[in-house]
C-alpha positions as CSV (number, residue, x, y, z in Angstrom):
1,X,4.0,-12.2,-20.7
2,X,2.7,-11.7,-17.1
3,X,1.5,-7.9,-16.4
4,X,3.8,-8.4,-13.1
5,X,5.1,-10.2,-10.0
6,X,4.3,-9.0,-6.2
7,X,6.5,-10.2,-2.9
8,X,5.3,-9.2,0.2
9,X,5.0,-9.8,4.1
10,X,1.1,-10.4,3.9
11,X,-1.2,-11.7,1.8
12,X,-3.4,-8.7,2.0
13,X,-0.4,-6.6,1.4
14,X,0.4,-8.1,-2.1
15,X,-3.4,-8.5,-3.4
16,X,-3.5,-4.9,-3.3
17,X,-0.3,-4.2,-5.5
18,X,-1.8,-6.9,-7.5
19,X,-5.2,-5.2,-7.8
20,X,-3.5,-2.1,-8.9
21,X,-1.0,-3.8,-11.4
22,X,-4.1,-5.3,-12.6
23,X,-5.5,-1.6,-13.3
24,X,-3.4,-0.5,-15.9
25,X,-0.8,0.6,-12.5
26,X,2.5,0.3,-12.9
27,X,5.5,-1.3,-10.3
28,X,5.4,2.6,-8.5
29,X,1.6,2.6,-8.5
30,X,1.5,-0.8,-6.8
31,X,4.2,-0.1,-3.8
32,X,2.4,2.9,-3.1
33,X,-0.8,0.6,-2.4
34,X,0.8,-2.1,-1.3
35,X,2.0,0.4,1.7
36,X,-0.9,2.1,2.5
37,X,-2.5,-1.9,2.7
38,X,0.4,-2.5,5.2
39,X,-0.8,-0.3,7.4
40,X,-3.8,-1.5,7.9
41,X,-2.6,-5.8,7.7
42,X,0.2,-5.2,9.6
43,X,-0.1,-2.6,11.8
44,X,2.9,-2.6,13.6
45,X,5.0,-3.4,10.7
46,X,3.9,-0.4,8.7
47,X,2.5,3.1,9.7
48,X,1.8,6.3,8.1
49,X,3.7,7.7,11.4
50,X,6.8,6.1,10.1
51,X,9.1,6.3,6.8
52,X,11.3,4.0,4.9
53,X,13.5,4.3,1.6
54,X,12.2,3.2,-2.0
55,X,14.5,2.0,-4.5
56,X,13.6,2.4,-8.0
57,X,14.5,1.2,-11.5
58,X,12.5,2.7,-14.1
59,X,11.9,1.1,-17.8
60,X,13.9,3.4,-19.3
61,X,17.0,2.1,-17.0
62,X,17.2,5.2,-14.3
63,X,17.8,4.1,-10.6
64,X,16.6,6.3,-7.8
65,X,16.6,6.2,-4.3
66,X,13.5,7.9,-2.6
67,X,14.5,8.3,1.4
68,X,11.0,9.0,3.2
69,X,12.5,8.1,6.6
70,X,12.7,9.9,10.0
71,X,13.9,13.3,10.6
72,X,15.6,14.4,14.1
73,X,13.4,17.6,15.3
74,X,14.8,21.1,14.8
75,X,15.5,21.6,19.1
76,X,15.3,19.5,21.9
77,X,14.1,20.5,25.1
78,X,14.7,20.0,29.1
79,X,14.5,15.9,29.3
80,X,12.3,16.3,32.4
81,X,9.6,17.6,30.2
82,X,9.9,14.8,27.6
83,X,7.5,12.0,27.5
84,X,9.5,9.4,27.3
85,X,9.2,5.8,29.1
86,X,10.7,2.5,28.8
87,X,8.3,-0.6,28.7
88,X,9.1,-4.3,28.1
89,X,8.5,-6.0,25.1
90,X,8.6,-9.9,25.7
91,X,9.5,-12.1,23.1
92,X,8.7,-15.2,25.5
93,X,12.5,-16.6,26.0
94,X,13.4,-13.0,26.8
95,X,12.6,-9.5,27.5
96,X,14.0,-6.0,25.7
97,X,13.5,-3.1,26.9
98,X,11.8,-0.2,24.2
99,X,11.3,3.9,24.8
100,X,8.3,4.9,23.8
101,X,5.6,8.2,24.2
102,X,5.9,11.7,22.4
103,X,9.0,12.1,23.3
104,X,10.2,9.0,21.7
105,X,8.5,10.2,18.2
106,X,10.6,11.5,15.2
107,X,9.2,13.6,12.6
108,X,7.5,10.9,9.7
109,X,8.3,11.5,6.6
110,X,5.5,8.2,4.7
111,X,3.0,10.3,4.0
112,X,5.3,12.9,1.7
113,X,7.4,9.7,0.3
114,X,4.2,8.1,-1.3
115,X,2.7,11.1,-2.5
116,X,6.2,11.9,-4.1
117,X,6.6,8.5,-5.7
118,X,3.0,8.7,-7.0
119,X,3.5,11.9,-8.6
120,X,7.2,11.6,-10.4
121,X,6.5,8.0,-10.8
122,X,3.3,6.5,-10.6
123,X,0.5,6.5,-13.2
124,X,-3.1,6.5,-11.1
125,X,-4.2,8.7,-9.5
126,X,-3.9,8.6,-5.0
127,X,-7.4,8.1,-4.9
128,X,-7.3,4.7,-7.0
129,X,-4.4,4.0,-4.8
130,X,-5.9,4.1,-1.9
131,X,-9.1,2.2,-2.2
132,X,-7.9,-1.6,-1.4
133,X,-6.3,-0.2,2.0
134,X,-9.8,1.8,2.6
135,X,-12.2,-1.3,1.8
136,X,-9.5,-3.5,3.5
137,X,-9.6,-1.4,7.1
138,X,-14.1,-0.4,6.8
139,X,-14.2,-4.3,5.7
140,X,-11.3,-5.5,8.2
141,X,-8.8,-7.9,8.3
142,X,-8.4,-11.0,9.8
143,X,-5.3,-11.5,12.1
144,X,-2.7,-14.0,10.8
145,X,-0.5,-16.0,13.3
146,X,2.4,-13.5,12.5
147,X,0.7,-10.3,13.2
148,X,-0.7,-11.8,16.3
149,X,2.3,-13.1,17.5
150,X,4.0,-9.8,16.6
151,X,1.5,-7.9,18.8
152,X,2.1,-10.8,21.9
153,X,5.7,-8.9,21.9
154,X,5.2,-6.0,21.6
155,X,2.0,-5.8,23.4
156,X,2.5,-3.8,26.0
157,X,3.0,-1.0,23.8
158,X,-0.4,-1.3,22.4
159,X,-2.3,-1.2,25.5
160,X,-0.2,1.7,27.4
161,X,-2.5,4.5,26.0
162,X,-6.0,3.9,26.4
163,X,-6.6,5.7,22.6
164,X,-4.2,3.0,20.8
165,X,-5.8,0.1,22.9
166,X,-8.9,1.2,21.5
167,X,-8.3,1.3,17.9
168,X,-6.3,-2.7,18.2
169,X,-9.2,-4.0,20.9
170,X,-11.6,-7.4,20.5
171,X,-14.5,-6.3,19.7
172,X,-16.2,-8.3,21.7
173,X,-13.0,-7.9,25.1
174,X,-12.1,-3.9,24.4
175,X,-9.8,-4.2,27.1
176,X,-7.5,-6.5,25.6
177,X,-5.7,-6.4,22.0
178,X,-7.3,-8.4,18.9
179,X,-6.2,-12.2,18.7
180,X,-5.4,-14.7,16.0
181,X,-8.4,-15.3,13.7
182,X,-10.1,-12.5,15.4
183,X,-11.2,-9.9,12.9
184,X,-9.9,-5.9,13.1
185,X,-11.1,-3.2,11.8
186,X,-9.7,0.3,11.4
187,X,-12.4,3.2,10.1
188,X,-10.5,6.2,11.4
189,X,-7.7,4.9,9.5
190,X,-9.9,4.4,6.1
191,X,-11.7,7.8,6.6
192,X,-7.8,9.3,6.8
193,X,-6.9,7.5,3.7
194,X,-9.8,8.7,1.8
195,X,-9.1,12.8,3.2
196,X,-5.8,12.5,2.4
197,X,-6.2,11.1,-1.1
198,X,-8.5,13.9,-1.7
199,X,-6.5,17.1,0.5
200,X,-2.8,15.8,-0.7
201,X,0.3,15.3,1.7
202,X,-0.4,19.3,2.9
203,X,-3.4,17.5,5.3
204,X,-0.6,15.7,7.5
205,X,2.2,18.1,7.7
206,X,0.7,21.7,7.8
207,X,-3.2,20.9,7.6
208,X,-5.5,19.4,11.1
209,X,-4.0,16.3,11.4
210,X,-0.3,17.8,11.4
211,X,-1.7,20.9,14.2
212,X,-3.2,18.1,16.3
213,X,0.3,15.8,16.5
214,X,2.0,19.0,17.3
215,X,-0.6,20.0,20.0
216,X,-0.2,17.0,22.0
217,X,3.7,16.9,21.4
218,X,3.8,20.4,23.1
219,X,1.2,19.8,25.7
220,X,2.2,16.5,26.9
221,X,6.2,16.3,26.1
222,X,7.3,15.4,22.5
223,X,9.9,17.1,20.4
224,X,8.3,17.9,17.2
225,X,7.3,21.7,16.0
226,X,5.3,22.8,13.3
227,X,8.3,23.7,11.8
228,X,9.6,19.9,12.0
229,X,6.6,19.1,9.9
230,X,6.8,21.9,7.5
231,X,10.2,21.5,6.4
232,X,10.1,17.5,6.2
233,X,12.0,16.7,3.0
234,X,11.9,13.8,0.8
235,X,15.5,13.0,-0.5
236,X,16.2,11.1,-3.7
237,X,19.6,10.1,-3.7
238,X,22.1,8.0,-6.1
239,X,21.7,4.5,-5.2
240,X,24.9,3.2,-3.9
241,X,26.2,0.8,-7.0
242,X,29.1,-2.5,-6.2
243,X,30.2,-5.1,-9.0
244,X,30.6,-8.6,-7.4
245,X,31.8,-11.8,-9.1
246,X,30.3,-9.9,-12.2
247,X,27.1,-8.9,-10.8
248,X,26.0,-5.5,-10.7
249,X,24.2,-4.7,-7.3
250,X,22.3,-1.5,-6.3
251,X,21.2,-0.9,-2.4
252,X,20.8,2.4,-0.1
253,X,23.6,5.1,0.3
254,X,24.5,6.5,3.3
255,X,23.2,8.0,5.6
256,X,21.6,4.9,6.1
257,X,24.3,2.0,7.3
258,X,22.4,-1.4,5.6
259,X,23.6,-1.1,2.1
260,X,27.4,0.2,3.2
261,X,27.6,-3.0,5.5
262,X,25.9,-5.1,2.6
263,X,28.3,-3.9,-0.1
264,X,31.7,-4.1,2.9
265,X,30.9,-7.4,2.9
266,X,30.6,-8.1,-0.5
267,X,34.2,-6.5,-1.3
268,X,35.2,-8.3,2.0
269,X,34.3,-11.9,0.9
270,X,35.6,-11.6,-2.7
271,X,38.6,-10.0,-1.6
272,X,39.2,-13.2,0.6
273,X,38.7,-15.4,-2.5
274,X,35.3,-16.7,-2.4
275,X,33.3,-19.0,0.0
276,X,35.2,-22.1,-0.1
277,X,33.0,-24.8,-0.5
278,X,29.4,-25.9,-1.8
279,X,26.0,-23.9,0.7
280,X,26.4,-25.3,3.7
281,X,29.8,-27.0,4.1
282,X,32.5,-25.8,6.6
283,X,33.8,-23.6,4.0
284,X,31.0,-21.6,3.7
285,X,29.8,-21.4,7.0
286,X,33.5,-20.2,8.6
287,X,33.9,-17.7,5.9
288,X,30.7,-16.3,6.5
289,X,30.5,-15.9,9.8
290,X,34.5,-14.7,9.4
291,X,32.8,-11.9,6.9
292,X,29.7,-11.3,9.5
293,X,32.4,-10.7,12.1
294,X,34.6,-8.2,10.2
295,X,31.6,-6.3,9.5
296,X,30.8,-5.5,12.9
297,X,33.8,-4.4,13.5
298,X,34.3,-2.4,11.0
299,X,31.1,-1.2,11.5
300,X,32.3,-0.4,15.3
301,X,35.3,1.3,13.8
302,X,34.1,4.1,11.6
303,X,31.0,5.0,13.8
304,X,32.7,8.0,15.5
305,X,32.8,9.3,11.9
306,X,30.0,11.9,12.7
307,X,29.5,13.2,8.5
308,X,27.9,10.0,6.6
309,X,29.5,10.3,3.1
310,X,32.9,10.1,5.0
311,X,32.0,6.9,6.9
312,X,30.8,5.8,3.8
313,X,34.3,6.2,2.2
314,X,36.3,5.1,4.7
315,X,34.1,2.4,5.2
316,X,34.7,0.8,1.7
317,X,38.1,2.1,1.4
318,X,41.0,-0.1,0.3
319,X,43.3,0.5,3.7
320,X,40.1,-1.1,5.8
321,X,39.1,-3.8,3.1
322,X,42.7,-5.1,3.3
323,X,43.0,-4.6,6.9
324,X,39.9,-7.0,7.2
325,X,40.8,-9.3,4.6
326,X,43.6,-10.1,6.5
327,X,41.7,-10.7,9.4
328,X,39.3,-13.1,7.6
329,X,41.9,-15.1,5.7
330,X,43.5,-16.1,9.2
331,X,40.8,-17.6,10.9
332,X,39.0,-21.2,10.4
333,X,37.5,-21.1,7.0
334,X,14.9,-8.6,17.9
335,X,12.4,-8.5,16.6
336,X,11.2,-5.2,15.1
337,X,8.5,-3.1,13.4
338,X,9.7,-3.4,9.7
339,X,8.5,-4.8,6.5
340,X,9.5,-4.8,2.7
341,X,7.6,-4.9,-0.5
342,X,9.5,-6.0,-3.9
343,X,7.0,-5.4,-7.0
344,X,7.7,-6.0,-10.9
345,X,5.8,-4.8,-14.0
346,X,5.8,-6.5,-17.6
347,X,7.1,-2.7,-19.0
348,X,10.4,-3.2,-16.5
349,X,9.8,-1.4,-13.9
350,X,11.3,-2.3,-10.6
351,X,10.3,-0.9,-7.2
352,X,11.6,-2.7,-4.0
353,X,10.2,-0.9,-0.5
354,X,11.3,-1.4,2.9
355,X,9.2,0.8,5.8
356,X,9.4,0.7,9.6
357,X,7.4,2.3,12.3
358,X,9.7,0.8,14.9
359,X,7.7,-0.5,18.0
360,X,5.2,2.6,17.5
361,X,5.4,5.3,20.0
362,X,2.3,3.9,22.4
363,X,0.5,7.3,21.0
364,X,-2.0,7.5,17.7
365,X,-2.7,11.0,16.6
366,X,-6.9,11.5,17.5
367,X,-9.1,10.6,15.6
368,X,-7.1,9.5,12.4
369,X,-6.4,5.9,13.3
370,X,-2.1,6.6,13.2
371,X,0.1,5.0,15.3
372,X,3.3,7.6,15.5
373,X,6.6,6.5,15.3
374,X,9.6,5.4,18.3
375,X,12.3,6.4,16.3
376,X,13.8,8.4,19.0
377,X,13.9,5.5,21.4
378,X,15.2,3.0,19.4
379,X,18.4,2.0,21.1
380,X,19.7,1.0,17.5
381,X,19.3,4.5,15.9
382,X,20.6,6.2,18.7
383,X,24.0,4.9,19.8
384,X,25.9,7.7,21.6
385,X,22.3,8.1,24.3
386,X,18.5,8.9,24.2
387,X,17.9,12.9,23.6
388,X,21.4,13.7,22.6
389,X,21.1,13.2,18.2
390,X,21.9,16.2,16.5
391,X,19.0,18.2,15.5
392,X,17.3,18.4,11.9
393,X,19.1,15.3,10.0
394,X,17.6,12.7,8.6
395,X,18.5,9.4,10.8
396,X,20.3,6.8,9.9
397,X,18.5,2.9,9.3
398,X,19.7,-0.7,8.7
399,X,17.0,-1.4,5.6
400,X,18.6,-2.0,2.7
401,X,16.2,-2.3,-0.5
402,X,18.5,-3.5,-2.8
403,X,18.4,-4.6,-7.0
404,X,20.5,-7.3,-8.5
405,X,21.3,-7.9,-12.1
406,X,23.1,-11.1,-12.3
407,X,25.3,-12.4,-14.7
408,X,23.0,-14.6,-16.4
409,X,20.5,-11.7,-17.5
410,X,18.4,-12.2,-14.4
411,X,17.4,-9.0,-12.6
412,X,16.1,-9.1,-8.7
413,X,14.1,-7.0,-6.8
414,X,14.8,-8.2,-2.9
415,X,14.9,-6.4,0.5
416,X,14.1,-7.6,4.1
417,X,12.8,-6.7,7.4
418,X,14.4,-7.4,10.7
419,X,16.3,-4.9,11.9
420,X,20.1,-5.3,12.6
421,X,19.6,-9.0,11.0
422,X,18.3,-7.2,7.6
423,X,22.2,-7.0,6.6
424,X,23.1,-10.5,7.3
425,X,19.3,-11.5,5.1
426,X,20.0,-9.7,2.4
427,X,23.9,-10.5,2.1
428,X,23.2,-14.3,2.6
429,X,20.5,-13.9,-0.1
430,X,23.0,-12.2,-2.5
431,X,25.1,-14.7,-1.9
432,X,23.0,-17.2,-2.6
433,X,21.8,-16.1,-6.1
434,X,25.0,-15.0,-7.2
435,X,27.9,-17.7,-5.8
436,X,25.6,-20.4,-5.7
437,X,23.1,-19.8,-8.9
438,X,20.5,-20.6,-6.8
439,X,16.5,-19.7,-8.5
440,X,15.3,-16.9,-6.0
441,X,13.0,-19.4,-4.1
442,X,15.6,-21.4,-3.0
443,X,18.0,-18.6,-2.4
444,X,15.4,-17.1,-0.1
445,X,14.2,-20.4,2.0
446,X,17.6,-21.3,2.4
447,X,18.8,-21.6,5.7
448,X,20.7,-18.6,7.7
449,X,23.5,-17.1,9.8
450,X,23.6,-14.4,12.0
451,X,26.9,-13.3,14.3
452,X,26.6,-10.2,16.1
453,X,29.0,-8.7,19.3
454,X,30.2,-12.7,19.1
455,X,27.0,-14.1,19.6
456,X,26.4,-16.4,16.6
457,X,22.8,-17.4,15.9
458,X,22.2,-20.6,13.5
459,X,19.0,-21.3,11.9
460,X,17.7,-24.5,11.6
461,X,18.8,-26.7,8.4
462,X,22.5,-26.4,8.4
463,X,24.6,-30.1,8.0
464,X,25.6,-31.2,11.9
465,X,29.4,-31.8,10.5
466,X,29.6,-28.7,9.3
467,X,27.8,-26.5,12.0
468,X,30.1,-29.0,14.9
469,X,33.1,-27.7,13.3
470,X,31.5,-23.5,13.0
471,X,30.3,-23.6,16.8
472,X,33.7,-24.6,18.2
473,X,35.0,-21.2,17.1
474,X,31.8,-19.0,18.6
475,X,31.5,-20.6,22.1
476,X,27.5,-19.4,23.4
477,X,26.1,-20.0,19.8
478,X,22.4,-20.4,20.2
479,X,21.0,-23.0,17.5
480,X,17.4,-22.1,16.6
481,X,14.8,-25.3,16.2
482,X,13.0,-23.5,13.6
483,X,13.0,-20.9,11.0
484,X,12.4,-18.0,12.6
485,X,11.8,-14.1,11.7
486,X,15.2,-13.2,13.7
487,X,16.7,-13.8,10.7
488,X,14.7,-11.3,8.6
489,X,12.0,-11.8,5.4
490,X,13.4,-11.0,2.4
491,X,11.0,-10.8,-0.3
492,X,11.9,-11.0,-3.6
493,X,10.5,-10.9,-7.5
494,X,12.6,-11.7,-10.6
495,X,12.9,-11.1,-14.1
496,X,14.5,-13.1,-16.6
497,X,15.6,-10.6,-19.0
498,X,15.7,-13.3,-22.1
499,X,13.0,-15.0,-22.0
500,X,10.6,-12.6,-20.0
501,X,10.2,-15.0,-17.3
502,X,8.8,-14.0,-13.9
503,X,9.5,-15.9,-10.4
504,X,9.7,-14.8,-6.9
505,X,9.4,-15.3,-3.3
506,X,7.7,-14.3,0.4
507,X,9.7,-15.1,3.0
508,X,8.2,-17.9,4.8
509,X,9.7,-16.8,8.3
510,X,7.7,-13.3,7.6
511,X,4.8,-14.3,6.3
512,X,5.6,-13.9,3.0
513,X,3.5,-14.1,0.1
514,X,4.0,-14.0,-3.8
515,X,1.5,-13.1,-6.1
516,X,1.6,-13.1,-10.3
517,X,-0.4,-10.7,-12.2
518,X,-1.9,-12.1,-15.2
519,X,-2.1,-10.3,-18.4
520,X,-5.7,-8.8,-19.2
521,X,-7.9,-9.9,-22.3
């Protein structure tokens, strides 16, 4: 028996959840690792400024939901104070538009998540933890064609404060951002790791690095208070728990919208009756996009509900599943800063990891090699305006880590990046392994859907007859020539609980990687 199985968005990511699995860690030891290595191979993926949600399976059979992500400030102040800016990100066909500055950052909660994992979880100590992201950032990594084509977009971000520029600059050209095959090292970020393994979670959020974010946020225009820091929280929560076609499937809860619009459409697609035909027939394409559809509205629908356990109700209530059954039955039959980690250990643990920094905010704190957070000018996150959210609550997020135990006594650990497309990755996934029986390779390279506001998006791989038949229906659909990571990474380890068997995926649209851990003599 393997000692465990790694899936990850970079091959530096995953070789240090490996490392640590080979260690004597265990799945909680390695996630922790894995995201601190994250940070420093892909940078604008992952962040210490930012937060994310862990989902958690234990040997013994306990499922937990850590939320470490991003807190609303306690007050707001006059918006002609606030540093906050649009810029351009370009994605080459097109432009989107991205707030960033202090004013744009919400208060992190990473930093207290992993230190809170490690200590009700994990095994090793943080300073063990730490050590393949420290050598990784002194030693310094080499840029992959992702991560440099993720910093192309998003680029202008990057160099709008002189202080970032200089921590992501060519050595050799500090005026302009590190290329592909270029080499990047980070040593403020590995001298922070190394302090805050020794000084504990206190060092960030009521210690000198904490005093200096809050400095500049009341100097120059941000929102956060010592007080935001201070009384940062980490929830654990009940994971949210649907039966489908006699799978039993765990994701995030509300607050957070992913899993709610994962499991609606789950309900939603076997109250219909099922996908009507073989992967990639007419069939399954119409019903899909039908289901994709009914979402969004829905979705649409409850979003005045202000208190999240209501929307979450009503949400997957019978009155709206039947309403939008009906609705399915009766028709024809962005890139952004997130990233997910899925690790396995041969003693059962399970521990799938989705983070996000956003964009970043264009602002590191000084001196300790942290890019902060955008949260507050995501356009996603904030759907009734910019500088309006209700203060002190935690903020609601599309990522969706998500467990699977399927009929045949396989268990998956999956979860995506990829913003509003991480719903549509992970249901299509789902989908995939349960309706089809498909081995999670195949589940994950299979080709994708993606219909949002009536725009449908079709990846590349689908038959022609059945995709000439799907496009009549959703006049303006755009048909991608490639795979692409619009469509999210979902990455994705598995267990066969019989025979002890491990297997697993990276998303090759995400530069996904999978590693195996081999037992130790």
């Amino acid at each position: 028996m393997a000692d465990g199985i790694v899936a990850a968005g970079h091959p530096a990511t995953a070789a240090a959840a490996s490392e640590i699995l080979a260690d004597g860690g265990n799945a909680f030891d390695a996630v922790v690792a894995a995201h601190f290595a994250a940070c420093v191979a892909e940078p604008v993926l992952a962040s210490l400024g930012g937060g994310g949600f862990l989902l958690a399976r234990t040997a013994a059979g306990e499922r937990h939901l850590y939320d470490f992500f991003t807190q609303t400030p306690h007050r707001r102040r006059a918006t002609n104070e606030v540093d906050f800016r649009p810029i351009l990100a370009d994605f080459g066909t097109a432009t989107q538009e991205f707030h960033i500055g202090l004013g744009a950052i919400a208060c992190p909660g990473s930093v207290k998540g992993l230190f809170r994992i490690q200590r009700e979880l994990g095994r090793l100590p943080m300073r063990r933890l730490v050590e393949p992201a420290v050598a990784l950032a002194r030693r310094g990594v080499r840029l992959n064609a992702l991560q440099a084509y993720i910093f192309d977009i998003v680029g202008a971000i990057y160099r709008a404060d002189p202080e970032v520029l200089r921590l992501f600059a060519a050595r050799r050209d500090p005026g302009r951002l590190v290329r592909h095959g270029e080499t990047l090292r980070q040593p403020q970020l590995a001298d922070t790791l190394e302090a805050l393994a020794r000084e504990g979670e206190a060092l960030f959020y009521r210690g000198e690095i904490g005093q200096r974010l809050v400095a500049d946020c009341r100097e120059r225009g941000g929102y956060l208070g010592r007080d935001d820091l201070a009384g940062y929280r980490v929830r654990r929560r009940r994971p949210l728990a649907i039966d489908y076609r006699g799978a039993r499937i765990y994701t995030n809860p509300a607050p957070s919208a992913g899993g709610m619009l994962i499991a609606f459409g789950l309900r939603l697609l076997e109250a219909t009756g099922g996908l009507g035909g073989r992967f990639g027939s007419p069939g399954h394409l119409e019903r899909l996009a039908g289901v994709m559809d009914a979402t969004g509205a829905a979705r649409a629908e409850v979003a005045s509900e202000a208190d999240a356990a209501r929307r979450s109700a009503r949400l997957l209530g019978a009155d709206l599943l039947r309403r939008y059954r009906e609705q399915v039955v009766g028709r024809p039959a962005c890139h952004r800063g997130t990233t997910h980690v899925s690790v396995l250990d041969a003693e059962g643990n399970e521990a799938s990891m989705t983070v996000s920094n956003g964009e970043g905010a264009g602002y590191a704190i000084p001196g300790t090699g942290i890019v902060m957070n955008n949260m507050l000018g995501e356009e996603d996150l904030n759907p009734h305006g910019f500088h309006v959210w209700p203060c002190d609550m935690r903020m609601a997020s599309m990522m969706a880590p998500t467990l699977l135990a399927r009929p045949d006594g396989t268990d998956v650990v999956l979860g995506s990046g990829g913003s509003n497309r991480i719903r549509t990755a992970i249901l299509q996934v789902l989908i995939n392994l349960v309706d089809y029986g498909m081995p999670v390779a195949a589940a994950v390279r299979k080709p994708r859907l993606h219909l949002e506001n009536g725009q449908l998006s079709i990846e590349h791989g689908f038959p022609e007859r059945a995709l000439h038949r799907l496009v009549k229906h959703y006049p303006g659909a755009q048909n991608w020539g490639a795979r692409n990571l619009f469509f999210g990474g979902v990455h994705a380890v598995a267990r066969d609980r019989h025979s002890a068997a491990l297997s697993g995926a990276g998303d090759p649209r995400r530069g996904g990687v999978c590693l195996r851990v081999a037992p130790q003599p």
